[in-house]
C-alpha positions as CSV (number, residue, x, y, z in Angstrom):
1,X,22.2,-16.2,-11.9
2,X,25.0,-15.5,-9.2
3,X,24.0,-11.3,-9.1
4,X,21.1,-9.2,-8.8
5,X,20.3,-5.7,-8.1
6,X,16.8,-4.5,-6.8
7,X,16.2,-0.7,-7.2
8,X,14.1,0.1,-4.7
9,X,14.3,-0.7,-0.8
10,X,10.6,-0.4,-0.2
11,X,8.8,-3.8,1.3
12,X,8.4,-5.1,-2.3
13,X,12.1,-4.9,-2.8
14,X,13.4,-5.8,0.5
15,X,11.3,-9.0,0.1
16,X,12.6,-9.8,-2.9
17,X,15.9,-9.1,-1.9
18,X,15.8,-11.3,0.9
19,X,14.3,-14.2,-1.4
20,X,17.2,-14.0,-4.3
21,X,19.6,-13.9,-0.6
22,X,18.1,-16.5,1.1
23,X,18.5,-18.4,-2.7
24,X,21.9,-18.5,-3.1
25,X,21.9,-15.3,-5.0
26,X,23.9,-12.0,-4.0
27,X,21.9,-9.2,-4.2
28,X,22.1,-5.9,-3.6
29,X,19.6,-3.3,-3.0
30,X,20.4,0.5,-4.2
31,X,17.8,3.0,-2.5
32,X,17.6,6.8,-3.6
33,X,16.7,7.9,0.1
34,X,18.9,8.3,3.1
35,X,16.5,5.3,4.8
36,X,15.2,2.0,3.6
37,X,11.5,1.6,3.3
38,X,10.0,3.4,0.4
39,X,6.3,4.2,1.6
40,X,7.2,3.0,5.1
41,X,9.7,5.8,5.5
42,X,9.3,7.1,9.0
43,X,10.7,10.9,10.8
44,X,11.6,11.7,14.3
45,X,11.0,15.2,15.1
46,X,10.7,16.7,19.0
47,X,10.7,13.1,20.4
48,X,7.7,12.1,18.3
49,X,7.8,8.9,15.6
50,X,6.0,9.4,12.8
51,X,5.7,6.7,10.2
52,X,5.0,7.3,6.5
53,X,2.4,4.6,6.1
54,X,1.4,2.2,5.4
55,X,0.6,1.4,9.0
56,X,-2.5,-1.4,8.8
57,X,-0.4,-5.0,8.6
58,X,-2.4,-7.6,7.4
59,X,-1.5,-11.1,6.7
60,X,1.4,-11.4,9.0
61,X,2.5,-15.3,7.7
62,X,3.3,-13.6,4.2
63,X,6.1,-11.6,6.1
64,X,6.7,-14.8,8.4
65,X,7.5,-16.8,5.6
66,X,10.9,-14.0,4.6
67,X,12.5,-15.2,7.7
68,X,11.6,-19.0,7.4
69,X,13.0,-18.9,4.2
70,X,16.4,-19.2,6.1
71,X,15.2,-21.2,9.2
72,X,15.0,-17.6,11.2
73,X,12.1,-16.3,13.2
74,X,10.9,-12.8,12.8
75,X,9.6,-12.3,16.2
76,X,13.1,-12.1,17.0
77,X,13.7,-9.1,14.9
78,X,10.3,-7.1,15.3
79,X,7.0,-7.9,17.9
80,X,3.6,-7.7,15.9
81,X,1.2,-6.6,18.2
82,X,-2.7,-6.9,17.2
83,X,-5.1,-4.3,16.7
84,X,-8.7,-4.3,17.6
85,X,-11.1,-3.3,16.6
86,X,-9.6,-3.5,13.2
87,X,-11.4,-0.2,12.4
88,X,-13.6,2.6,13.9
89,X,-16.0,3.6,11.5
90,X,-17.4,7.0,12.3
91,X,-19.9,9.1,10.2
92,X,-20.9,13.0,10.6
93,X,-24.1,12.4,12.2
94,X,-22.2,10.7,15.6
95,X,-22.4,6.9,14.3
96,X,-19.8,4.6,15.2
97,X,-19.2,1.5,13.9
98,X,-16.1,-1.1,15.7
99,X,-14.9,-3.8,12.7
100,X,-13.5,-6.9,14.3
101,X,-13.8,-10.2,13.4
102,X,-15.8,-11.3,16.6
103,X,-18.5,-12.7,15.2
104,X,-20.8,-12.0,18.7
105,X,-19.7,-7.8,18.5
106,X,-20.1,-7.8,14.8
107,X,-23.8,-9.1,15.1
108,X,-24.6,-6.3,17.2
109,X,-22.4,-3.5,15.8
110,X,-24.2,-5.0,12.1
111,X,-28.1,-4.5,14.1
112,X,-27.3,-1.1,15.7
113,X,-26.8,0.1,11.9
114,X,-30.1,-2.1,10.6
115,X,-31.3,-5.2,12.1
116,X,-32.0,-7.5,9.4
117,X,-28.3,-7.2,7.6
118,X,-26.5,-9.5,9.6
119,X,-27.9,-12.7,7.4
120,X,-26.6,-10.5,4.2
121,X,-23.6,-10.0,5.8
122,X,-22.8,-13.7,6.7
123,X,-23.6,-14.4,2.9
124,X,-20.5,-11.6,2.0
125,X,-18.2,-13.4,4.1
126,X,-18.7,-16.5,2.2
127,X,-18.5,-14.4,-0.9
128,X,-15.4,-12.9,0.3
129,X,-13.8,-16.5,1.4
130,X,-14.5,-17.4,-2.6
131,X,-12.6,-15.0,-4.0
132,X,-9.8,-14.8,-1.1
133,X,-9.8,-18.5,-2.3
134,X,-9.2,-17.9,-6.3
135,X,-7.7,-14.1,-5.9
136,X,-5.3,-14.7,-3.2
137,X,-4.3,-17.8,-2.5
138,X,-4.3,-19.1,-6.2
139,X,-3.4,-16.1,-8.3
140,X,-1.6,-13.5,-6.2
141,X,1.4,-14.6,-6.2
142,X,1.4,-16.1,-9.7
143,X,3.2,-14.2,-12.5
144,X,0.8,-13.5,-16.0
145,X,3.1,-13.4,-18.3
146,X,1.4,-13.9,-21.2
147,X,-2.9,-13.6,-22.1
148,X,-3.0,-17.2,-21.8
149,X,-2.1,-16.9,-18.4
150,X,-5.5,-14.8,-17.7
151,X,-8.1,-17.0,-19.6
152,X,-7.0,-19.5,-17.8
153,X,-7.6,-17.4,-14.5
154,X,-10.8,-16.0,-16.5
155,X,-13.6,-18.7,-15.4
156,X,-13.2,-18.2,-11.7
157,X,-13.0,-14.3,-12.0
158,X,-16.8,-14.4,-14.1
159,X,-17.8,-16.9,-11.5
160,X,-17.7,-14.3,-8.9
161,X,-18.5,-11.6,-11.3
162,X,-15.1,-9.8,-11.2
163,X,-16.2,-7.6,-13.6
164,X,-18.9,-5.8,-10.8
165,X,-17.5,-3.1,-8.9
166,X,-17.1,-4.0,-4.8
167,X,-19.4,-1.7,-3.8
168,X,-21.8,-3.3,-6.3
169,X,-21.4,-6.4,-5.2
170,X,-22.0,-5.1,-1.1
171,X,-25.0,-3.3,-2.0
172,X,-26.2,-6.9,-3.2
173,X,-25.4,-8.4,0.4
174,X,-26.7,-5.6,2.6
175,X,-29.2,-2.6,2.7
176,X,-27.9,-0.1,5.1
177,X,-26.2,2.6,3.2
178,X,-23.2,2.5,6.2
179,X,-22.4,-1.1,6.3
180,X,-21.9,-1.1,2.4
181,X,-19.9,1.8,3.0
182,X,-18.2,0.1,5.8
183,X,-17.9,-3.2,3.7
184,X,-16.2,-1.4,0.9
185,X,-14.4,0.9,1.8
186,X,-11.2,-1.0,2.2
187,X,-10.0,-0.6,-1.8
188,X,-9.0,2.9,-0.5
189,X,-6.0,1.7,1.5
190,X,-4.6,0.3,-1.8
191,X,-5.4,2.9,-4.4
192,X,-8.8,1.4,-5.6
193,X,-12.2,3.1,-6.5
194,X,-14.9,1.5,-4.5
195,X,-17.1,2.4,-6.9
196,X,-15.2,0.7,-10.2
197,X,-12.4,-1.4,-8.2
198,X,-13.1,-5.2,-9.2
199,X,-15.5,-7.0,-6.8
200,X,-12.2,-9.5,-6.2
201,X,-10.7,-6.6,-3.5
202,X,-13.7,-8.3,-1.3
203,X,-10.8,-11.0,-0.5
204,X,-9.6,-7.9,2.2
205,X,-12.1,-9.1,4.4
206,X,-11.1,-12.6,4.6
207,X,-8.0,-11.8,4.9
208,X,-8.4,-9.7,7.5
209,X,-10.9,-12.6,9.4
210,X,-8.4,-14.7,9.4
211,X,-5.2,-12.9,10.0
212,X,-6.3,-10.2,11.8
213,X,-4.6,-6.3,12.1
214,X,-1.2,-5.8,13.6
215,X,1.1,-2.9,14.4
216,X,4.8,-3.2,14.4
217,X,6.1,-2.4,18.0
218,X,8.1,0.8,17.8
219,X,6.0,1.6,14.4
220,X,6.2,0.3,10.6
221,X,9.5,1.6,10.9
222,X,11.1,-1.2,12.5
223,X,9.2,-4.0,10.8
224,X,11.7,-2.1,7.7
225,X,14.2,-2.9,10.0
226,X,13.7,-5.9,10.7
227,X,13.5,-7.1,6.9
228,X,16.9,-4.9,6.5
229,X,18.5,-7.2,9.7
230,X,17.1,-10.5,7.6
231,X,18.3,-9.5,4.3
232,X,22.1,-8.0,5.7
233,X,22.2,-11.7,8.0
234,X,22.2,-13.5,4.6
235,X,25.4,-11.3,3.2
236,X,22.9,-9.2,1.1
237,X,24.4,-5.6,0.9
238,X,21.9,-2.2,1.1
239,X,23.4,0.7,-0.5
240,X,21.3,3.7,1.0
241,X,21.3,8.0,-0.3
242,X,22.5,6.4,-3.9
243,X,19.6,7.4,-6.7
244,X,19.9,4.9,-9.9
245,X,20.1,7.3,-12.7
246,X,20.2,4.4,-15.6
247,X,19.4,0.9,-15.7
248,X,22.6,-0.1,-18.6
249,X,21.4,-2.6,-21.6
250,X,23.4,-4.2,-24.2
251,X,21.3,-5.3,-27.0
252,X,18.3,-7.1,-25.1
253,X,19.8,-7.7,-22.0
254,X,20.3,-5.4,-18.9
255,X,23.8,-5.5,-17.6
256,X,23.9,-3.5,-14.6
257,X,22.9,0.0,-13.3
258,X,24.6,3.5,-12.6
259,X,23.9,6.0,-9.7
260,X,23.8,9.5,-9.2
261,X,27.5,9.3,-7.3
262,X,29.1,7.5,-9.9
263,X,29.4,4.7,-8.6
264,X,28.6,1.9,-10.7
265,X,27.7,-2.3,-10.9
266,X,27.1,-5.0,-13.3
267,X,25.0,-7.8,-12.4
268,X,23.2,-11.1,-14.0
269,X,19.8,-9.1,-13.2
270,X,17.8,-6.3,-12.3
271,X,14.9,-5.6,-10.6
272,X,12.7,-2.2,-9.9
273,X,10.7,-1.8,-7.3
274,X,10.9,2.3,-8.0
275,X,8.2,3.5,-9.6
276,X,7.4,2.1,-13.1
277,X,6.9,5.1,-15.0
278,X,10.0,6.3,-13.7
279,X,12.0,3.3,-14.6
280,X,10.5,3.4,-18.2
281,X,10.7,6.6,-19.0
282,X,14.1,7.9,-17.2
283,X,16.3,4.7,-16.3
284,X,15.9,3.2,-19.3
285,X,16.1,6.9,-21.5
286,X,18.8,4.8,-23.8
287,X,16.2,1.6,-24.2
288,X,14.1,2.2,-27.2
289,X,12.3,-1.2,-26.0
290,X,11.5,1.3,-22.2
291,X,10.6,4.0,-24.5
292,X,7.7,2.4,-26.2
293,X,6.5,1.3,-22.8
294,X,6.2,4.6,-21.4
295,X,4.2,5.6,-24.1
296,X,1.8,2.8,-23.4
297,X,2.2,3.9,-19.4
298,X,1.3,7.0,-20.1
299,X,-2.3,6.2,-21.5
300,X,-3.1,4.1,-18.4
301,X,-5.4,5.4,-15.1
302,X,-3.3,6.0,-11.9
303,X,-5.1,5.9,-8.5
304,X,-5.2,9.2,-6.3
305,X,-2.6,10.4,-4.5
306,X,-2.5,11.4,-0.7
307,X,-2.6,14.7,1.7
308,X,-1.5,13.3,5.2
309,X,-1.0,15.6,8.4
310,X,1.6,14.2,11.1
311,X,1.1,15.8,14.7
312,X,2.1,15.0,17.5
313,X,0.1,16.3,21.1
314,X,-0.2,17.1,24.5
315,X,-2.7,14.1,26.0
316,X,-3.8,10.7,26.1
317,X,-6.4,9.4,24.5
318,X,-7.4,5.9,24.8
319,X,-11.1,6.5,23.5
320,X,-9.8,6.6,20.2
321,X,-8.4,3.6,18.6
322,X,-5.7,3.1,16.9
323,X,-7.6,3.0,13.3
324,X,-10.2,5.2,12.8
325,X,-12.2,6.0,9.5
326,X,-14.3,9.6,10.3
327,X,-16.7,9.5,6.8
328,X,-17.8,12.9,5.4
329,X,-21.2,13.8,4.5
330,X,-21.0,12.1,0.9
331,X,-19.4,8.8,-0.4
332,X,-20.1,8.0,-3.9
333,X,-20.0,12.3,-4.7
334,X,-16.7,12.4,-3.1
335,X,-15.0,9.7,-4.8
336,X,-16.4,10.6,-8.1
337,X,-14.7,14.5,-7.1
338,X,-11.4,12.1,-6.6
339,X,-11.0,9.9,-9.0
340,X,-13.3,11.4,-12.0
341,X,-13.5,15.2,-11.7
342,X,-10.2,15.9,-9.7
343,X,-11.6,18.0,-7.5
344,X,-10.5,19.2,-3.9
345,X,-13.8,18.9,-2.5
346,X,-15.1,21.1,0.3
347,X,-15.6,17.6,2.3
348,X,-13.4,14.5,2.7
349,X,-12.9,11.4,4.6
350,X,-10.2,10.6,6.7
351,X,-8.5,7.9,7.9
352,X,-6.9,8.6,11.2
353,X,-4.3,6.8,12.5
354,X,-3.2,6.8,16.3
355,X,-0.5,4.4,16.7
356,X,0.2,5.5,20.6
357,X,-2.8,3.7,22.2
358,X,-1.2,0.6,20.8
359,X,2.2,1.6,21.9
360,X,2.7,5.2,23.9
361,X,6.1,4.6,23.1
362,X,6.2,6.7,19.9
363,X,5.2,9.9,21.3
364,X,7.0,11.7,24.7
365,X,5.0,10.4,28.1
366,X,1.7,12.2,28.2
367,X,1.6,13.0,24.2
368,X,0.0,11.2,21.5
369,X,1.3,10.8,17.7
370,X,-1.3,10.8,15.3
371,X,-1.4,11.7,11.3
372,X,-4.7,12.1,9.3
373,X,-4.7,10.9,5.4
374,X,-7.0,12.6,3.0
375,X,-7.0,10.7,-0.6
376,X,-6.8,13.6,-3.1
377,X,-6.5,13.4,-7.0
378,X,-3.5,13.1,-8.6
379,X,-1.3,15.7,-9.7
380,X,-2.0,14.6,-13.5
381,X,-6.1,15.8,-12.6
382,X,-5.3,18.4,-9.6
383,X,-2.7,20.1,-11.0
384,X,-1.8,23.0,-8.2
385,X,0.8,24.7,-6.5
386,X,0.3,22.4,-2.8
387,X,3.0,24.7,-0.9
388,X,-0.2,27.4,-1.6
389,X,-3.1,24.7,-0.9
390,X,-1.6,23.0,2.0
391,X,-1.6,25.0,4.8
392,X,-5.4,25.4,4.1
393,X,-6.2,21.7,3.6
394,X,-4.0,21.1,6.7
395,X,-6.1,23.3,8.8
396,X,-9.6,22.2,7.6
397,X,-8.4,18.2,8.6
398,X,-7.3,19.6,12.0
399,X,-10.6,21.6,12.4
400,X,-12.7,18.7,11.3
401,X,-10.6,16.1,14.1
402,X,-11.0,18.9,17.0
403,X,-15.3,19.0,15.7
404,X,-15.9,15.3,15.9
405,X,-13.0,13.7,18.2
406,X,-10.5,16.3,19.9
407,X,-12.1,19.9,20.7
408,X,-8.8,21.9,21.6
409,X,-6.7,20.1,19.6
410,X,-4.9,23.3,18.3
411,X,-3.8,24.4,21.2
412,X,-2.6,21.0,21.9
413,X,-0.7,20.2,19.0
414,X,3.4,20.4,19.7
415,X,5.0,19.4,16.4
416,X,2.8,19.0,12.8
417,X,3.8,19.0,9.3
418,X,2.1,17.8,6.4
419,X,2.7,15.5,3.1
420,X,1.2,16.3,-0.1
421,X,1.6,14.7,-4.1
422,X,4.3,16.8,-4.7
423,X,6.3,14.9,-2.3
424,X,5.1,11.5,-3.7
425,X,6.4,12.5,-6.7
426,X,9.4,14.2,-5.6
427,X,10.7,11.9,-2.9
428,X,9.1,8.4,-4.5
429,X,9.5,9.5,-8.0
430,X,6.2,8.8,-8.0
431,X,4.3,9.4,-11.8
432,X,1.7,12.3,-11.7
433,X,2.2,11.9,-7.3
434,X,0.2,9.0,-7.3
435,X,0.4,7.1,-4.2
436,X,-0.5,3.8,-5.4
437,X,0.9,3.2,-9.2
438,X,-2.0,2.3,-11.2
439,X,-5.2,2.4,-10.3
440,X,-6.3,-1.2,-9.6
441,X,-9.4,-1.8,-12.1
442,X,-10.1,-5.0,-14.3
443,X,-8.5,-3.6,-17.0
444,X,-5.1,-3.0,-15.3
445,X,-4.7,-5.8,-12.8
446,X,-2.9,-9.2,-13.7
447,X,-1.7,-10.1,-17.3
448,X,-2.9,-6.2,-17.7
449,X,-0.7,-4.7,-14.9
450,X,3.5,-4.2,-15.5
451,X,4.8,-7.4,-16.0
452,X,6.8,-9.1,-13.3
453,X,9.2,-9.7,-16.2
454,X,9.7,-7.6,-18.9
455,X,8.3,-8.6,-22.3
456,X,11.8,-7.3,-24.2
457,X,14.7,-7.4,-21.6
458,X,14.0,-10.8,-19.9
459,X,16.7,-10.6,-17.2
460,X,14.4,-7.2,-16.1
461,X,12.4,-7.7,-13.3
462,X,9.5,-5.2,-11.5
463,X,8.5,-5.7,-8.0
464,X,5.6,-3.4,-6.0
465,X,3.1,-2.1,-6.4
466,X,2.8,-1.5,-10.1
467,X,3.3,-4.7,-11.0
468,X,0.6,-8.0,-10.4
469,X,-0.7,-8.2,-7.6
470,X,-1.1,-4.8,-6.2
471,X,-0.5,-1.9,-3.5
472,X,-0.8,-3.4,-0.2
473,X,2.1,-5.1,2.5
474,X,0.5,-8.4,1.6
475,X,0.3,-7.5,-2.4
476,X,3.8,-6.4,-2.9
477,X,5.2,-9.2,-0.7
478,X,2.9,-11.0,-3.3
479,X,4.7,-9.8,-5.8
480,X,7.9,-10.1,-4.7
481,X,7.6,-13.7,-4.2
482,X,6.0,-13.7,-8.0
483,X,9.1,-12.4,-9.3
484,X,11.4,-14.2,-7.6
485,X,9.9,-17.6,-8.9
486,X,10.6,-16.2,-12.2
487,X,14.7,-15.1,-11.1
488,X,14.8,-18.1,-9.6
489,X,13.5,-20.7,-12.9
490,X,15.3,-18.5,-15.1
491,X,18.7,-20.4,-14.0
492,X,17.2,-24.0,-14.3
């Protein structure tokens, strides 16, 4: 293979990119926006940075390891600074809860909640080290190809009883109703259910124990940058403000793709890191091989999508850290409303992010950027006009922030504006708005997720996260490095 294109400039493509690059192989990356990134888009607006997401970096060596590929050093293209706590956890009735992995604060944040959980806790983190061990280290970045692949994989998933639920599994560890909330709420930040997300999304906590939280200096944003300096320094090429309209095939092979311009290449491969129901179902409208997969697409669970409010205001804060989680009254009601019912509940949860404590760079001196993200159902169970539901949703997140955190913050605020599903779907191509792909259950991860090769047209490739391992920085870096193993063999 001397050519590839990736579809798709978001981290899973950039990383693979840089790994067909950095192999010998010249690549170039086609992206339907007018900057690279994908979900880690970011805007400037009245001297404010405001990244899209995702803004929690975890497992920093996985991104180390696209620069030492080439004998480069990323700190030399973007500073990782870290972030503690990891997480404030904060509940209606005034609770806070700071989630670091210092063992001594832990201990007492763990008794302030209910003194005889720390022993159950320790127990989780070995629980968590288990499956971190057989999840992660041995399977995520392992392509399943085929259903031997995953009854292979099988013994060591029933072994730690991947068929339980996470929050299952917590509730077995601990007793206080807010640590397992605490404890599981983490299969949020890539798509997942707590309720009915396999027990093997406990590995978060490992590998946030051991890696820690970062923040890229100057915001997500530039750690996009950064892989874009890696990837163009190895003679790869980024075509930006291009969409692909088709993916070409002749007979079961795909030759090259087409863009909305006109403009036009051929190459020995091609791999999508858009979204996969888009790639079936409208690049490859001419494939009857993509067709048939749609169909099968269609029929599968996709996780929630998002409502996030960027605003940017007059004031420092530096009592609220950079990642906060502020819990509504109900947990397991809410999510069911989410991912069962689709409903817009009159409550929610939040996760607020507040990048300027970390680095007051991103906001004027004296102002603050924050945005707060609301999981809501997708557009496929919620289907309603958002320009009409918005503005109210908006204003309800805002109220609840000024109740529990920042009293005036109305008459603070200097520049806001809000994302909803429609602009997942419109700007991401993302099916039904999800934010995620498919929802990460037991029955859709692995051998049961996209394939990192396609089962028909072997020279097509899928990267993100759609495709095994997962959403997350560290599962579509996964992935990419999964798919590039295949590329890579292919020649040999």
């Amino acid at each position: 293979m001397k050519t590839a294109i990736v579809i798709g400039a978001g981290f899973g493509g950039l990383a693979l990119a840089i790994r067909l690059q950095a192999a010998g192989v010249q690549t170039t990356i086609v992206e339907s926006r007018d900057k690279p990134g994908g979900r880690g888009y970011f805007w400037e607006r009245d001297g404010f940075t405001f990244d899209a997401g995702p803004t929690v970096i975890t497992d920093p060596d996985c991104l180390r390891e696209l620069w030492a590929l080439s004998g480069h050093e990323m700190s030399a293209d973007v500073t990782l600074d870290p972030v503690l706590p990891f997480y404030r956890l904060n509940w209606a009735d005034g609770t806070n809860f700071d989630y670091t992995n210092d063992d001594v604060q832990m201990r007492a944040e763990i008794e302030k909640l209910h003194p005889g959980d720390w022993a159950g806790y320790e127990k989780f983190l070995e629980y968590s080290a288990g499956v971190f061990r057989e999840g992660y280290e041995k399977l995520g970045h392992v392509a399943f190809l085929d259903f031997g692949s995953m009854i292979k994989a099988a013994p060591a998933l029933a072994k730690y009883q991947a068929w339980r639920s996470v929050y299952s599994i917590v509730s077995g560890f601990v007793k206080s109703e807010k640590l397992r909330e605490a404890l599981s709420f983490h299969t949020l930040l890539v798509g997942g259910n707590p309720m009915t997300t396999s027990a093997i999304y406990a590995l978060i906590h490992k590998l946030e124990r051991d890696g820690g939280v970062w923040f890229a200096r100057g915001g997500t944003n530039r750690l996009v940058a950064a892989l874009v300096t890696q990837f163009e320094r190895l003679g790869g090429v980024l075509r930006l403000d291009d969409p692909v309209t088709s993916i070409e095939t002749l007979g079961d092979r795909a030759t090259g793709v087409v863009c909305a311009s006109g403009w036009s290449a051929q190459a020995d491969a091609v791999a999508a890191n858009s979204d996969i129901m888009h790639t079936y179902r409208d690049l490859l409208a001419t494939s009857r091989s993509g067709q048939r997969k749609k169909a099968s697409l269609e029929r599968k669970k996709y996780s929630p999508s998002l409502f996030v409010v960027h605003f940017g205001i007059k004031g420092t804060w530096p009592g609220i850290p950079h990642h906060m989680i502020l819990f509504g009254p109900r947990y397991k009601g809410l999510l069911s409303d989410i991912y069962d019912h689709g409903v817009l509940s009159e409550d929610f949860s939040l996760y607020l992010h507040h990048p300027t404590v970390t680095d007051p760079s991103l906001a004027p001196e004296g102002h603050s950027t924050f945005y707060a993200l609301a999981p809501v159902p997708h557009m496929g169970k919620f289907p309603v006009d958002w320009d009409e539901i918005g503005p109210i949703l908006e204003k309800r997140i805002l109220d609840e922030i000024g109740r529990r955190l920042i009293p005036d913050i109305h008459e603070r605020i200097v520049t806001k504006f809000s994302y909803a599903p429609k602009d997942f779907a419109q700007d991401l191509n993302a099916h039904l708005g999800s934010a995620f792909s498919l929802e990460p259950v037991l029955t859709q991860s692995a051998y049961f997720r996209v394939h990192n090769r396609d089962d028909h047209i072997p020279n097509l490739y899928f990267v993100g996260a759609g495709t095994h391992p997962g959403a997350g920085i560290p599962g579509v870096v996964g992935s990419a490095k999964a798919t590039a193993r295949l590329m890579l063999e292919s020649e040999k």
